[in-house]
C-alpha positions as CSV (number, residue, x, y, z in Angstrom):
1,X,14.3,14.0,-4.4
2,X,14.6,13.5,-8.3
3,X,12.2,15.7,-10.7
4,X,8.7,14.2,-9.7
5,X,8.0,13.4,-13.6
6,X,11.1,11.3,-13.4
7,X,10.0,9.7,-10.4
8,X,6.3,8.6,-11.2
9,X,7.6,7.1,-14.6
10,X,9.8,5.2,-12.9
11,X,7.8,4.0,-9.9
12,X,6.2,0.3,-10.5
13,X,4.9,-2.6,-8.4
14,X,7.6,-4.9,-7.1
15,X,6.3,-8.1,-5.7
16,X,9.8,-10.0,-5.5
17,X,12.3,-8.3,-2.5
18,X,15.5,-9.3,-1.1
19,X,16.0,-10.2,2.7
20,X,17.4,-7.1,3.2
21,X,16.0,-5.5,6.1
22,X,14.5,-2.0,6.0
23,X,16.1,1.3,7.9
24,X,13.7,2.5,11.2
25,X,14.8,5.6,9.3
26,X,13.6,4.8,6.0
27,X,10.5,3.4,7.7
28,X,10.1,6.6,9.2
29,X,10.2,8.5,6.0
30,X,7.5,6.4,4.6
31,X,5.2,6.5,7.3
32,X,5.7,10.8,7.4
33,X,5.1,10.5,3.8
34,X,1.6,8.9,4.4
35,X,0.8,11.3,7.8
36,X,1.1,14.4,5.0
37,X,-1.1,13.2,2.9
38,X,-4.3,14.9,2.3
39,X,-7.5,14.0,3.9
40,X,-11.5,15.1,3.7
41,X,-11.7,18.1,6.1
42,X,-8.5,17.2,7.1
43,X,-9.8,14.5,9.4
44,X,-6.4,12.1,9.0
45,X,-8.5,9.3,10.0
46,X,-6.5,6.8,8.8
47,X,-4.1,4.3,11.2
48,X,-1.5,2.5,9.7
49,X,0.2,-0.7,11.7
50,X,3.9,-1.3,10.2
51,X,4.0,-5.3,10.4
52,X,7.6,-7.0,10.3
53,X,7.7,-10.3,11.8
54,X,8.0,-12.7,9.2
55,X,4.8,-15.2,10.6
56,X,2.3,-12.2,10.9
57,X,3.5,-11.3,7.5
58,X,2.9,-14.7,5.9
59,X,-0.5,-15.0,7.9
60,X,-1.7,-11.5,6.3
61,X,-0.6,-12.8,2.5
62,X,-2.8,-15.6,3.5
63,X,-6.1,-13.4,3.9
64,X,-7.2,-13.4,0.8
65,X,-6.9,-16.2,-1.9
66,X,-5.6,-14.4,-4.6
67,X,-3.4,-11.4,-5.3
68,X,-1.4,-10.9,-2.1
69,X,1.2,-13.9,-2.0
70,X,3.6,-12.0,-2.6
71,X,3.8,-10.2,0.5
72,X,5.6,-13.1,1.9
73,X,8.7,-12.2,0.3
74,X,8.3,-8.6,1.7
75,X,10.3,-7.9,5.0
76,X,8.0,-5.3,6.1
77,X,4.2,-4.8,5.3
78,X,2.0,-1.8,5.9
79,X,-1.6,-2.2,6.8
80,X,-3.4,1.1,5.9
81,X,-6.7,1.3,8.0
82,X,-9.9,4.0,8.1
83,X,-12.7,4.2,9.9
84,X,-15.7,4.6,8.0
85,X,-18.1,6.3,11.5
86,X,-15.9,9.0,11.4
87,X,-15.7,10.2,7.6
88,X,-17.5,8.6,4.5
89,X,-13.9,9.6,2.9
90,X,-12.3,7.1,4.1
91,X,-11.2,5.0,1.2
92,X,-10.1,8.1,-0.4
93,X,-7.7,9.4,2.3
94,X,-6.5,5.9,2.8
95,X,-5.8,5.2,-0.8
96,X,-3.8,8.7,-1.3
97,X,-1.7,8.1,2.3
98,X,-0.8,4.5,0.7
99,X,0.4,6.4,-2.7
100,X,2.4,8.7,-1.2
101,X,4.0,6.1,0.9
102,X,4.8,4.4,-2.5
103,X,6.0,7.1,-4.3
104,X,8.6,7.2,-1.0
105,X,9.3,4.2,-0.6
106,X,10.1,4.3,-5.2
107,X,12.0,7.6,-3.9
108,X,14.4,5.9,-1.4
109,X,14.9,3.2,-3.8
110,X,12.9,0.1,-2.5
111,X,9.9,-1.7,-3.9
112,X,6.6,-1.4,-3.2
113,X,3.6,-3.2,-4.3
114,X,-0.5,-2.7,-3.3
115,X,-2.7,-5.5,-2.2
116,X,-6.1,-4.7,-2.1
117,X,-8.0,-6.4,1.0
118,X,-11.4,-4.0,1.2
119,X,-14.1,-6.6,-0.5
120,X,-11.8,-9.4,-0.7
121,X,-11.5,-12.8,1.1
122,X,-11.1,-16.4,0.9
123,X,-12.6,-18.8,-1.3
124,X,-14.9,-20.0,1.7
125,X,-16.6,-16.1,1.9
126,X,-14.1,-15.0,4.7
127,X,-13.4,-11.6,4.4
128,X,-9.8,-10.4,4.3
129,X,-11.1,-7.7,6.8
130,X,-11.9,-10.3,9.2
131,X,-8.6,-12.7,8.6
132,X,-6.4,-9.5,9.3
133,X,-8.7,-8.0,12.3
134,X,-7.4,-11.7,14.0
135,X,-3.7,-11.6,12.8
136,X,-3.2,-8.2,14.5
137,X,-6.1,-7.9,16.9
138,X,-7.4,-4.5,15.0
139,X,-10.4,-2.4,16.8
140,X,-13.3,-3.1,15.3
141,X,-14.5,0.3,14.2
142,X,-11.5,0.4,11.7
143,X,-11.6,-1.0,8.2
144,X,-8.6,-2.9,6.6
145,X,-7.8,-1.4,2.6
146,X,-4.6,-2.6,1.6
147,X,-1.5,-4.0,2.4
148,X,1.6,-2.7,0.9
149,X,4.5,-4.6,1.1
150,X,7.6,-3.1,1.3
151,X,11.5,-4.4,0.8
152,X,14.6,-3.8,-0.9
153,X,13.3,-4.7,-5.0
154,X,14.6,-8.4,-6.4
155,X,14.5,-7.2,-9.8
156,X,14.3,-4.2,-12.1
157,X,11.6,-2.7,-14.1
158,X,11.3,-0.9,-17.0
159,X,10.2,2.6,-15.9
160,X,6.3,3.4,-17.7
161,X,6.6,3.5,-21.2
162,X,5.5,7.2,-22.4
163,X,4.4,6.1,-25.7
164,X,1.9,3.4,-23.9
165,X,0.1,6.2,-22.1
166,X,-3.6,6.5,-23.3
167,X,-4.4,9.9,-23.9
168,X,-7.2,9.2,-25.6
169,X,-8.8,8.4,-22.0
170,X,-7.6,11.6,-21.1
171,X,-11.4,14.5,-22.4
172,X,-11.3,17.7,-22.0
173,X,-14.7,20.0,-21.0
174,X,-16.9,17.4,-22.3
175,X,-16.6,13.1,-23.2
């Protein structure tokens, strides 16, 4: 691994992939990455279900109207699941497994990019939740955050422009 600095400038979202398919072994990585993460009281109530057939991946860019298109390109998605009966923390530890799996995925040199499916849906009130539950016949005690979709990157990005940063969000002891 690169100096972490180096790599969280350079990690962005990458919605265009190229056919390329993705090692078991890199897959591995990435999903170790996201069973490390932290959780509250170090429940690891998260599930994660590693999607790569190409017509369950076009039916779960197809849950939601808007934002999560791109995921057809991808050759491998990641649904990152919690279960909010066990631990009110759930969207937390979900959202920092599905970081760290980005920052690997940035670290092995593939693309990554979030879409958000908690609170989302279809134009006719559909929930994602729902739409994906039926694509990949999810328990219903789990909840569905996001999808990341994962493949080798069909572009380059400029890494984070340092002078862009907004410090002046950043307060110290007091607003």
């Amino acid at each position: 691994m690169e100096n972490f600095a180096a790599l969280v400038q350079r990690r962005r979202s990458h919605r265009t992939f190229t056919e390329q398919e993705i090692s078991s072994e890199d897959v591995r990585l990435i999903l170790r990455a996201a069973l490390m993460a932290p959780t509250s009281k170090s429940s690891r109530n998260w599930q994660f279900v590693v999607v790569d057939d190409k017509t369950s991946i076009e039916k779960l860019a197809d849950a939601k109207s808007v934002g999560a298109q791109f995921l057809k390109n991808a050759p491998l998605a990641i649904v990152v699941l919690g279960d909010p009966t066990i631990n009110d923390c759930w969207i937390e530890d979900c959202s920092i497994a599905a970081i760290s799996m980005q920052y690997q995925i940035e670290d092995l040199g593939l693309g990554s990019c979030w879409a958000q499916m908690r609170d989302r849906g279809l134009n006719d009130g559909t929930m994602a939740d729902d739409v994906i539950h039926g694509i990949l016949n999810i328990p219903d005690n789990l909840h569905v955050l996001c999808v990341l979709g994962v493949g080798f990157k069909g572009g380059e990005r400029k890494p984070q422009n340092e002078d862009a940063l907004k410090w002046e969000n950043v307060h110290i002891n007091k607003f």
